[in-house]
Backbone and ligand atoms as CSV (ligand in chain L), in Angstrom:
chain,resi,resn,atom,element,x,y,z
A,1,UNK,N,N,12.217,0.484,21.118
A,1,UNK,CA,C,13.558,0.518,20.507
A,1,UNK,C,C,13.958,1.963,20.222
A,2,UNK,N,N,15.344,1.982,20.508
A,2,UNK,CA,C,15.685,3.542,20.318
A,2,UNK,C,C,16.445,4.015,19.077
A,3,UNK,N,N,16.379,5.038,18.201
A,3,UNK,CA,C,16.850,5.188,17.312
A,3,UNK,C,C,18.146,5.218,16.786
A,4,UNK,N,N,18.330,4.092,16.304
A,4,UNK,CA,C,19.830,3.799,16.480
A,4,UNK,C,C,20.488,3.709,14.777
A,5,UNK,N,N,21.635,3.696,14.829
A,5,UNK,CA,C,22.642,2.897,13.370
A,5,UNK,C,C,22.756,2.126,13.293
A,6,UNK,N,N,23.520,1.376,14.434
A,6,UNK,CA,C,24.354,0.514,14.313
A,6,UNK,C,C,23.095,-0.887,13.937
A,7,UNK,N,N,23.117,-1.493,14.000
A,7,UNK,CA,C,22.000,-2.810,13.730
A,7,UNK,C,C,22.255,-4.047,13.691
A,8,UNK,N,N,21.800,-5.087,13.820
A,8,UNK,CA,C,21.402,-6.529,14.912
A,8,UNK,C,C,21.651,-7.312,13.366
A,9,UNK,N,N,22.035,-8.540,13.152
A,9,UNK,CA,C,22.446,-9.655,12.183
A,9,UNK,C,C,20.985,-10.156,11.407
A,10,UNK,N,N,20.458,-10.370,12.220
A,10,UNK,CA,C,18.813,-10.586,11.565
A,10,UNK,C,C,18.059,-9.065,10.565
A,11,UNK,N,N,18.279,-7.819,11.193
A,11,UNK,CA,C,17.604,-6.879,10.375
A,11,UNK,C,C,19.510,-6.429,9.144
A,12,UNK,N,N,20.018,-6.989,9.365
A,12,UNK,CA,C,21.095,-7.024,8.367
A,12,UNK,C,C,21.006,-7.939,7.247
A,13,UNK,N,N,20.432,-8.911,8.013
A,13,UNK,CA,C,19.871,-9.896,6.068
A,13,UNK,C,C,18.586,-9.991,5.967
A,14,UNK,N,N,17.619,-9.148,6.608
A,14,UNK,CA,C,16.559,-8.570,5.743
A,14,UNK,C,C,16.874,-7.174,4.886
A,15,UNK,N,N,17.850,-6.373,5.342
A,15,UNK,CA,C,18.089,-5.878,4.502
A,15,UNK,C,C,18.848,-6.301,3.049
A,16,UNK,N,N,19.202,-7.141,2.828
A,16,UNK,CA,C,19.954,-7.942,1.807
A,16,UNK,C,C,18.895,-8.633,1.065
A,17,UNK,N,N,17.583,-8.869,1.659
A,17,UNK,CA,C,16.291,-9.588,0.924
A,17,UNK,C,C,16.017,-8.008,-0.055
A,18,UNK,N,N,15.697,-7.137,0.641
A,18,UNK,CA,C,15.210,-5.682,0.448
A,18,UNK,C,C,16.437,-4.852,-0.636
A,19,UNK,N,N,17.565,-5.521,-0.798
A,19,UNK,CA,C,18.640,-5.165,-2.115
A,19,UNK,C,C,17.999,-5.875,-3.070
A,20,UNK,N,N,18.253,-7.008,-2.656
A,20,UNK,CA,C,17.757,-8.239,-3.538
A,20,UNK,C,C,16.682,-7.779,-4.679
A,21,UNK,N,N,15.530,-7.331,-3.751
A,21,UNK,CA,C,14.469,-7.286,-4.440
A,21,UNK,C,C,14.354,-6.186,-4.925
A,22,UNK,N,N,14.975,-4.982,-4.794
A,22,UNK,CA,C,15.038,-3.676,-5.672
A,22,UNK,C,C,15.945,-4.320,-7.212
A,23,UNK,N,N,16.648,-4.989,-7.369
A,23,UNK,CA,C,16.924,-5.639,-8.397
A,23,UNK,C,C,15.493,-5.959,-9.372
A,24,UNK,N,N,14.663,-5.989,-8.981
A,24,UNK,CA,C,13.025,-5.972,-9.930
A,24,UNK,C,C,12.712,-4.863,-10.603
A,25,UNK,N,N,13.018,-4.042,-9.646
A,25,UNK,CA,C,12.038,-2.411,-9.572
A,25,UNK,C,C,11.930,-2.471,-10.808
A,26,UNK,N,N,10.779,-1.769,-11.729
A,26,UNK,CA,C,10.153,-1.338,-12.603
A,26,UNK,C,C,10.110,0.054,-12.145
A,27,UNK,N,N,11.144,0.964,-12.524
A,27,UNK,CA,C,11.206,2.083,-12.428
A,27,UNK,C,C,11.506,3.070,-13.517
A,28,UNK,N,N,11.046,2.700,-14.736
A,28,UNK,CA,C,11.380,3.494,-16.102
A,28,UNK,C,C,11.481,5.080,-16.044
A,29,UNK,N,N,10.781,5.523,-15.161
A,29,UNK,CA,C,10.394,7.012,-14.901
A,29,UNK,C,C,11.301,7.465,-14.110
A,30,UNK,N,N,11.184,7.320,-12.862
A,30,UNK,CA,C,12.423,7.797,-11.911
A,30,UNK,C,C,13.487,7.662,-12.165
A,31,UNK,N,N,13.743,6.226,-11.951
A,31,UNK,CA,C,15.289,5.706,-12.148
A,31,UNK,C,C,15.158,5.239,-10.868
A,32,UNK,N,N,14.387,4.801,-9.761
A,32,UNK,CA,C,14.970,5.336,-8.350
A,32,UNK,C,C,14.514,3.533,-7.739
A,33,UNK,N,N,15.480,2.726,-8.014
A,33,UNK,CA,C,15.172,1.238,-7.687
A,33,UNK,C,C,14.862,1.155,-6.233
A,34,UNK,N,N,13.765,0.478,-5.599
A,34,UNK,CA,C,14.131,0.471,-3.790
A,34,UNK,C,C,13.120,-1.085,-4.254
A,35,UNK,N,N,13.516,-1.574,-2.653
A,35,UNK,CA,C,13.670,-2.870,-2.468
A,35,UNK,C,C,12.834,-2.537,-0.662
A,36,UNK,N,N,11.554,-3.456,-0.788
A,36,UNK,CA,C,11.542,-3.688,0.652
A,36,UNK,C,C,11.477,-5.075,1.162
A,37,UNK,N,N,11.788,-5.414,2.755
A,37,UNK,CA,C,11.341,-6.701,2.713
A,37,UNK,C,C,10.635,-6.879,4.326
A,38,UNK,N,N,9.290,-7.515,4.235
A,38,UNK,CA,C,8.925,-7.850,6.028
A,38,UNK,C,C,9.096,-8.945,6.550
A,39,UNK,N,N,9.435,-8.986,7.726
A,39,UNK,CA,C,9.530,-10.538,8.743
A,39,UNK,C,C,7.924,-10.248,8.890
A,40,UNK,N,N,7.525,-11.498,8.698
A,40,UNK,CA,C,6.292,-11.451,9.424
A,40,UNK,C,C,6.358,-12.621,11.067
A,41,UNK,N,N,5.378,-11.990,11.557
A,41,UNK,CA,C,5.529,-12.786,12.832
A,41,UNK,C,C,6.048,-14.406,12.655
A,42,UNK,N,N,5.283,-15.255,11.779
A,42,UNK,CA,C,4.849,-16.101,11.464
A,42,UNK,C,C,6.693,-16.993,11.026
A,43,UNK,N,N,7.254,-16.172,10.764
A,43,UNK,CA,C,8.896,-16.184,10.441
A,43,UNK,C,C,9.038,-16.089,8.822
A,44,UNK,N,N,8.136,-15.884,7.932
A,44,UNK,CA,C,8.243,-15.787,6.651
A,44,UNK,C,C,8.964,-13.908,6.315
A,45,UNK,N,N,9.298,-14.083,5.401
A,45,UNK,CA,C,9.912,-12.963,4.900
A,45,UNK,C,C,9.296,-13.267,3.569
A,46,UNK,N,N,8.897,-11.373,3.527
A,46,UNK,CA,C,8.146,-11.327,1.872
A,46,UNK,C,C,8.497,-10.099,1.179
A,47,UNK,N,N,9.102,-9.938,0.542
A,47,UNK,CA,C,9.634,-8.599,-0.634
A,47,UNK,C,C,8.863,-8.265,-1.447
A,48,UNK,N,N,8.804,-7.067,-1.519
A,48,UNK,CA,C,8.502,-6.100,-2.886
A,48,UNK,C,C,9.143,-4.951,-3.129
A,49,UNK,N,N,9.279,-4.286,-4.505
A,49,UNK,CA,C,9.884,-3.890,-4.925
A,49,UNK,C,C,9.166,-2.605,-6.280
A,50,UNK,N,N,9.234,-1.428,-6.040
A,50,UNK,CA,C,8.372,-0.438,-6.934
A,50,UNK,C,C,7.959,-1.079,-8.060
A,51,UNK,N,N,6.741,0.017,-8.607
A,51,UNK,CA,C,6.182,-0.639,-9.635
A,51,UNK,C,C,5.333,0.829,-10.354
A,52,UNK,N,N,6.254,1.191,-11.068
A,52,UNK,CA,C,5.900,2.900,-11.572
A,52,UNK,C,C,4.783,2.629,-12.859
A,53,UNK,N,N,4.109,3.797,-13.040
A,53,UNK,CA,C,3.292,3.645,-14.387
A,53,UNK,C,C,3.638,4.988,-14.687
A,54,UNK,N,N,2.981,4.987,-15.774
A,54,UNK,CA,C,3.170,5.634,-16.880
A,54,UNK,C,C,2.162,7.150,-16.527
A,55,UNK,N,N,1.726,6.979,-16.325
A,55,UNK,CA,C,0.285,8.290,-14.971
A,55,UNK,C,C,1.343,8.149,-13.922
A,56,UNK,N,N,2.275,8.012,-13.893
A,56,UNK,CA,C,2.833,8.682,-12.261
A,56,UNK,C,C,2.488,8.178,-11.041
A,57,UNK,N,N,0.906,8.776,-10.859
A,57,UNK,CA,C,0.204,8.705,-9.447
A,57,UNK,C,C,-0.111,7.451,-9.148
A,58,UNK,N,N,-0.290,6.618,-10.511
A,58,UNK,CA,C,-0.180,5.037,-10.122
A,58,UNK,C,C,0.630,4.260,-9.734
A,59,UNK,N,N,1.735,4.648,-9.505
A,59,UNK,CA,C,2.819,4.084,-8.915
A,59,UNK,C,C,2.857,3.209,-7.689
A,60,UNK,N,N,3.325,1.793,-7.398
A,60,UNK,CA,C,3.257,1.539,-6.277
A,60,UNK,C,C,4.500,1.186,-5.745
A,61,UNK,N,N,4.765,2.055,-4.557
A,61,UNK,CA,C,6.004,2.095,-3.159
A,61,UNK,C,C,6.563,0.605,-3.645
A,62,UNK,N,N,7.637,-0.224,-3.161
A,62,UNK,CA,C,8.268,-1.087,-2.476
A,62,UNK,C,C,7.825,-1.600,-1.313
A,63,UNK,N,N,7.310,-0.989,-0.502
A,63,UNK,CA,C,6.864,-1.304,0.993
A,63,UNK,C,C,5.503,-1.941,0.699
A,64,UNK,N,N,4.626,-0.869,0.012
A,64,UNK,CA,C,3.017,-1.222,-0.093
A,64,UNK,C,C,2.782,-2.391,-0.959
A,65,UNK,N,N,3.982,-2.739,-2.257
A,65,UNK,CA,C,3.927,-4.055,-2.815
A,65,UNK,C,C,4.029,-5.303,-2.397
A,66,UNK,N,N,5.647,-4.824,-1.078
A,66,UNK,CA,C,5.640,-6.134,-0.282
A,66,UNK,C,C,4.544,-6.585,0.327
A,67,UNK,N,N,3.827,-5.580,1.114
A,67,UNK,CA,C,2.743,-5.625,2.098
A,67,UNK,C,C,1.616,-6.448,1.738
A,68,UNK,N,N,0.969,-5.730,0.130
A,68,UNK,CA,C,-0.110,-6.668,-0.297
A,68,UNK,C,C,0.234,-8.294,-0.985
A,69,UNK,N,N,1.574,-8.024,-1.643
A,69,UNK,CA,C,1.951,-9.577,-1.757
A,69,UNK,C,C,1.823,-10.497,-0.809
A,70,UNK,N,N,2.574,-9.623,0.951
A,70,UNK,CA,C,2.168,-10.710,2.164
A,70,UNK,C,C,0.889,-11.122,2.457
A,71,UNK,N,N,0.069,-10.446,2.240
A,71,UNK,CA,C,-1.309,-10.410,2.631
A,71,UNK,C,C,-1.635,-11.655,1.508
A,72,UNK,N,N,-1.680,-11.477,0.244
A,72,UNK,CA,C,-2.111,-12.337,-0.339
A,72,UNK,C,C,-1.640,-13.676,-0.662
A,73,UNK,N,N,-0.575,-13.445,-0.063
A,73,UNK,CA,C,0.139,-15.224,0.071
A,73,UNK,C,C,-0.280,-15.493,1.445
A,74,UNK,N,N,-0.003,-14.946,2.627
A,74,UNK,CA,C,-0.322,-15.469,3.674
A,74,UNK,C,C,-1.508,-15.405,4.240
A,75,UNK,N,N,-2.767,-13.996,3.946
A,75,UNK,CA,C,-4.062,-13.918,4.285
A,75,UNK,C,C,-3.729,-12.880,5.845
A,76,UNK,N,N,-4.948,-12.231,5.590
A,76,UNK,CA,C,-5.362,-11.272,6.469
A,76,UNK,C,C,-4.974,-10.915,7.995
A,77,UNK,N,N,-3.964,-12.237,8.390
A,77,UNK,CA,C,-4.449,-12.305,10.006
A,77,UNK,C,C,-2.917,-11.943,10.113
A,78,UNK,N,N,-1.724,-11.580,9.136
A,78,UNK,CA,C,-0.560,-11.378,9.059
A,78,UNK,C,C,-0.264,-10.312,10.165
A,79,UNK,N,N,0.877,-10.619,10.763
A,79,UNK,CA,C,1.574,-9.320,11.456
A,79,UNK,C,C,2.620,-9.384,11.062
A,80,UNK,N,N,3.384,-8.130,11.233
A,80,UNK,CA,C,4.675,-7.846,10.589
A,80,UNK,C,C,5.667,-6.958,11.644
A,81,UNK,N,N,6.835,-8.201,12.063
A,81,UNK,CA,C,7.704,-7.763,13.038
A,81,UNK,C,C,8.870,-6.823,12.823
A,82,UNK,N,N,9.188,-6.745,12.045
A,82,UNK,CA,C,10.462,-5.595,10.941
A,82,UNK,C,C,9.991,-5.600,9.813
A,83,UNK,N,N,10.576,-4.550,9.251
A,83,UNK,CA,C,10.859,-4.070,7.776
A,83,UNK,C,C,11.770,-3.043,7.603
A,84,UNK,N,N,12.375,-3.751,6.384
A,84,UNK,CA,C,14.135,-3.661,5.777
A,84,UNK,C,C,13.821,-2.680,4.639
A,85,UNK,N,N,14.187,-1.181,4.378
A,85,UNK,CA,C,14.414,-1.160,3.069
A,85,UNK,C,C,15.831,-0.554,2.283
A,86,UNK,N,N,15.360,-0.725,1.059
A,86,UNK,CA,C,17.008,-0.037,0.479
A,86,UNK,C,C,16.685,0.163,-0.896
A,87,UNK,N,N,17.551,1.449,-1.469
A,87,UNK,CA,C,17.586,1.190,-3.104
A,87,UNK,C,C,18.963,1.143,-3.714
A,88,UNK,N,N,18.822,0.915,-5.078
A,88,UNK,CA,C,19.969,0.853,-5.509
A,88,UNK,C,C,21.234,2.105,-5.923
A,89,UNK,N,N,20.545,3.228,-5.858
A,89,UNK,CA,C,20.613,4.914,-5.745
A,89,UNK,C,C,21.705,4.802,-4.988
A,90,UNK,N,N,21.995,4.580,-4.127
A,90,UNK,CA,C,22.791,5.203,-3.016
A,90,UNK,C,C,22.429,6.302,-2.626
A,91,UNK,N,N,21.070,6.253,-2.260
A,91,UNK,CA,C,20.537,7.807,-1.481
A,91,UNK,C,C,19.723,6.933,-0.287
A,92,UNK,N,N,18.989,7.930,0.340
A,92,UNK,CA,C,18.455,8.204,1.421
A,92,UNK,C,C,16.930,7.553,1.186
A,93,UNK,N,N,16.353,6.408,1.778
A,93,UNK,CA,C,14.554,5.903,1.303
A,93,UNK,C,C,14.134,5.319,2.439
A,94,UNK,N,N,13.712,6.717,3.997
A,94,UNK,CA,C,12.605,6.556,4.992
A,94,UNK,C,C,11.160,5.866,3.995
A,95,UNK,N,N,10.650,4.854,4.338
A,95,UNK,CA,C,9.096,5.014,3.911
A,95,UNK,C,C,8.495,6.459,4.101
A,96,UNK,N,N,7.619,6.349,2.801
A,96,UNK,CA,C,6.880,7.376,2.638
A,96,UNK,C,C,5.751,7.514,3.511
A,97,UNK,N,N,5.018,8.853,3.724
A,97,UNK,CA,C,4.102,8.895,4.436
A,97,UNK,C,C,2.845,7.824,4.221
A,98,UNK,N,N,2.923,7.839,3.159
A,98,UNK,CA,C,1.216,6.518,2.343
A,98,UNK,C,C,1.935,5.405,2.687
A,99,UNK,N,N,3.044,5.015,2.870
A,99,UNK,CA,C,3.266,3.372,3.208
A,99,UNK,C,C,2.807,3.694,4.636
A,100,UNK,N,N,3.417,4.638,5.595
A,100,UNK,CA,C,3.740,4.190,6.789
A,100,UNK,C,C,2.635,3.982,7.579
A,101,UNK,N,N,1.172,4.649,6.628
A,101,UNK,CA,C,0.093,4.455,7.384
A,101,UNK,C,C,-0.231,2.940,6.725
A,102,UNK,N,N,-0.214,2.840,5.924
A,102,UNK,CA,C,-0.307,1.237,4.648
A,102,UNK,C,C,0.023,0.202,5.751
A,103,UNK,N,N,1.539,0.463,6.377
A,103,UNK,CA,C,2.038,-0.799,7.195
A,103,UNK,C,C,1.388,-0.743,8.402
A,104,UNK,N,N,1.221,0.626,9.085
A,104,UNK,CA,C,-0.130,0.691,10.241
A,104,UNK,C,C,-0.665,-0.499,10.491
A,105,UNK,N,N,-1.395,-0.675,9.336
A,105,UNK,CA,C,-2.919,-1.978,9.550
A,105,UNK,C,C,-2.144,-3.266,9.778
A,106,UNK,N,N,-1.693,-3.143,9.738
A,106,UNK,CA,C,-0.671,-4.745,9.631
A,106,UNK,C,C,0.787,-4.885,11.120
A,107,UNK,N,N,1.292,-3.775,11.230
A,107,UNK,CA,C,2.787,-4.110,11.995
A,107,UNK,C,C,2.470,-3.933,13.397
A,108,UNK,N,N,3.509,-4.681,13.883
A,108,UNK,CA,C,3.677,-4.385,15.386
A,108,UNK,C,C,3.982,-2.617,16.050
A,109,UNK,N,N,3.756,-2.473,16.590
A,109,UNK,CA,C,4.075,-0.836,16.835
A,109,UNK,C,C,5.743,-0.556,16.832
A,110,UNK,N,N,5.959,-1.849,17.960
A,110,UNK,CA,C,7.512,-1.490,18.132
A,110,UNK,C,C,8.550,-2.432,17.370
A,111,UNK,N,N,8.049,-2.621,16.163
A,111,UNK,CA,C,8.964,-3.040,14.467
A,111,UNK,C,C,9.560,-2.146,14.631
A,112,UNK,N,N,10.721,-2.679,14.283
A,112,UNK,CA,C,12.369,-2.088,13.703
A,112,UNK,C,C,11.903,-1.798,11.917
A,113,UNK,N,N,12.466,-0.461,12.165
A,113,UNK,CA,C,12.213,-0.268,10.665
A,113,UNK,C,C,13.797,0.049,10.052
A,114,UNK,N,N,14.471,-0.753,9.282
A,114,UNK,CA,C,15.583,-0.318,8.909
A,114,UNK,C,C,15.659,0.402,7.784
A,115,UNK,N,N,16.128,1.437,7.521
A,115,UNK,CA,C,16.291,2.502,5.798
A,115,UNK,C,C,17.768,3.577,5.392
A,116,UNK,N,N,17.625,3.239,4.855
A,116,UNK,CA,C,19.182,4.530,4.274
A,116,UNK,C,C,18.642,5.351,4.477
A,117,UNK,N,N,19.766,6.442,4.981
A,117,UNK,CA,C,19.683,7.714,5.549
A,117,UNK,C,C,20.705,8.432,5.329
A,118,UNK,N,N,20.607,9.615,6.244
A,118,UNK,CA,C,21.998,10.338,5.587
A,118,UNK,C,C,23.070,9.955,5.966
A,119,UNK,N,N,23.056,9.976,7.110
A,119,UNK,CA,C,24.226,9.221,7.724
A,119,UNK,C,C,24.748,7.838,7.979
A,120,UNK,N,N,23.984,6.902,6.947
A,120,UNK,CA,C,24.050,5.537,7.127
A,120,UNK,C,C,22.852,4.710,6.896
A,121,UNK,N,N,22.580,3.320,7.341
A,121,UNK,CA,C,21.930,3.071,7.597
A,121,UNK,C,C,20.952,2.660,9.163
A,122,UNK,N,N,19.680,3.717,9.093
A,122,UNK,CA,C,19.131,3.763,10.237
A,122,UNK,C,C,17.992,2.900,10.642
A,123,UNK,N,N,18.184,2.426,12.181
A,123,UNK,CA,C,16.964,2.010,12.352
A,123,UNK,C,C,15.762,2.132,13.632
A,124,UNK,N,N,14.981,2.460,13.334
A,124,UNK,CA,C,13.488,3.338,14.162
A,124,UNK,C,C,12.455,2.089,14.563
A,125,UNK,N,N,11.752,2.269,15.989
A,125,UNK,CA,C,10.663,1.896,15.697
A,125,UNK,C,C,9.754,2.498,14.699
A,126,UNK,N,N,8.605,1.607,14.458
A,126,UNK,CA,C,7.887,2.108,13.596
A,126,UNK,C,C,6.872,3.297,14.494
A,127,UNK,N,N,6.749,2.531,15.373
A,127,UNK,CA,C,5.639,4.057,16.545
A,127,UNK,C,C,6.331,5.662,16.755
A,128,UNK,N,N,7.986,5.280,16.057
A,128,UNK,CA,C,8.480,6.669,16.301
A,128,UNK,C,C,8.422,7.500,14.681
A,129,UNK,N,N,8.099,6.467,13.801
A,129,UNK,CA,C,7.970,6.688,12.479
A,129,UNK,C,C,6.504,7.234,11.959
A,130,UNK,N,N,5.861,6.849,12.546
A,130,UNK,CA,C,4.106,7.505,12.270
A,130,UNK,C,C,3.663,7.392,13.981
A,131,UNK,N,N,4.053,8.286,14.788
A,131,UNK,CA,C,3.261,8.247,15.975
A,131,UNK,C,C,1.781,8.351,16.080
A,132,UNK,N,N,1.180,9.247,15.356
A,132,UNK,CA,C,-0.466,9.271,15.227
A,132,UNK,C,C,-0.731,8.456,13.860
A,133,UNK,N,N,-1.202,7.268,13.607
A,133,UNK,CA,C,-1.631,7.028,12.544
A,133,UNK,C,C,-3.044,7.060,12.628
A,134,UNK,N,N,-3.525,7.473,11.322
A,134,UNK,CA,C,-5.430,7.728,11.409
A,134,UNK,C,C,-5.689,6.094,11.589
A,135,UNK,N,N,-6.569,6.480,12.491
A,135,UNK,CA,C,-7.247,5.290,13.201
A,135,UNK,C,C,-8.394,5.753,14.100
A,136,UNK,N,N,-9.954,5.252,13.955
A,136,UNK,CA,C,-11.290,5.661,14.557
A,136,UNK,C,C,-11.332,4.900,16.055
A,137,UNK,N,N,-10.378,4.673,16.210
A,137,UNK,CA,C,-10.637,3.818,18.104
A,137,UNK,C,C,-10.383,4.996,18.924
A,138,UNK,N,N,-12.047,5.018,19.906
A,138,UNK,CA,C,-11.800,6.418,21.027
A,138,UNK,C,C,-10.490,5.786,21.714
A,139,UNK,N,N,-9.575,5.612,21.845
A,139,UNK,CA,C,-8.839,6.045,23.191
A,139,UNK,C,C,-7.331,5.742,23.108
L,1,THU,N1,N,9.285,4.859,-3.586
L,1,THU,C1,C,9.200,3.689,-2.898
L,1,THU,O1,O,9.229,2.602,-3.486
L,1,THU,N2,N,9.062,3.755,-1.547
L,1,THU,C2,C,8.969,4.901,-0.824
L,1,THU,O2,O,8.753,4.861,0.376
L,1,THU,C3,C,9.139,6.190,-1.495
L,1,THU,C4,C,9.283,6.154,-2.953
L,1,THU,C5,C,9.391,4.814,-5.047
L,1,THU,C6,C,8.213,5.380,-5.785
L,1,THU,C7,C,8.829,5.789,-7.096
L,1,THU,O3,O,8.829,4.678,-7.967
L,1,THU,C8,C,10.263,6.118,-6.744
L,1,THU,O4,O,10.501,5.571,-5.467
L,1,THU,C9,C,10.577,7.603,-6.712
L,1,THU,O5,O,9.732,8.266,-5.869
C-alpha cells in the first residue's frame, strides 16, 4: 500500500472506534488523549486508549494497550490487519517508535496504519513505518 490521505470506509470507522476510545485516556499529566483501535484478522476490533502514571516512564501508549488487551481477550495466535489512531488534541499521533516495534510481533507487514498528521489524516503501510524491526531471523 502506498502512502496515501485520502482513505477506504472500513479504516474510516476504525478510526471512529480509535476517537471513541481516546474518550478513556487517563492522561492527567500530558493532557494528550489518543485513542487506538486494531482489526484483527479474525474480524474483531479491539481499542485502547493511554494510561499515564505518575513516574512518567510508566506510561502506557494507546496502541500497546489496545495490543495487550487483544492478546488477552483473544490469545496469542492474533494477527492484526489495520490500525486506526487519533487523539483528541487536534495534533499530529504517528505511533511511537516502542509501539511500532510492540505491533511488529503481532501485524501483518502490509497493515494500513491510519494517524493524524500534518496535513490530515494519513495512511502507511506498517513495513513503511518500521522497515527494520529488531528481529533474530538470519535472512
Ligand atoms: N502516546 C500514545 O498513546 N501513543 C503514541 O504513539 C505516542 C504517545 C501517549 C503517551 C502519553 O500519555 C501521551 O501520549 C503524551 O506523550
Amino acid at each position: 500500500m502506498n502512502d496515501q490521505y485520502a482513505t477506504d470506509p472500513e479504516l474510516t470507522s476504525l478510526l471512529e472506534f480509535a476517537q471513541q476510545a481516546a474518550l478513556n485516556s487517563y492522561s492527567p499529566y500530558s493532557k494528550f488523549r489518543v485513542g487506538a483501535a486494531l482489526k484483527l484478522t479474525s474480524g474483531e476490533i479491539v481499542t485502547g486508549t493511554n494510561v499515564e502514571n505518575i513516574s512518567y516512564g510508566l506510561t502506557i501508549c494507546a496502541e500497546r494497550s489496545a495490543l495487550v488487551r487483544a492478546v488477552a481477550t483473544y490469545g496469542p495466535e492474533i494477527r492484526i490487519e489495520a490500525v486506526a489512531i487519533a487523539n483528541l488534541n487536534k495534533a499530529a499521533s504517528p505511533p511511537c517508535g516502542a509501539c511500532r516495534q510492540v505491533l511488529a510481533e503481532f501485524i501483518l507487514p502490509e497493515a494500513p496504519v491510519i494517524f493524524p498528521a500534518a496535513n490530515g489524516v494519513r495512511t502507511m503501510a506498517f513495513d513503511k513505518l518500521l522497515p527494520l524491526a529488531f528481529d533474530m531471523k538470519l535472512k
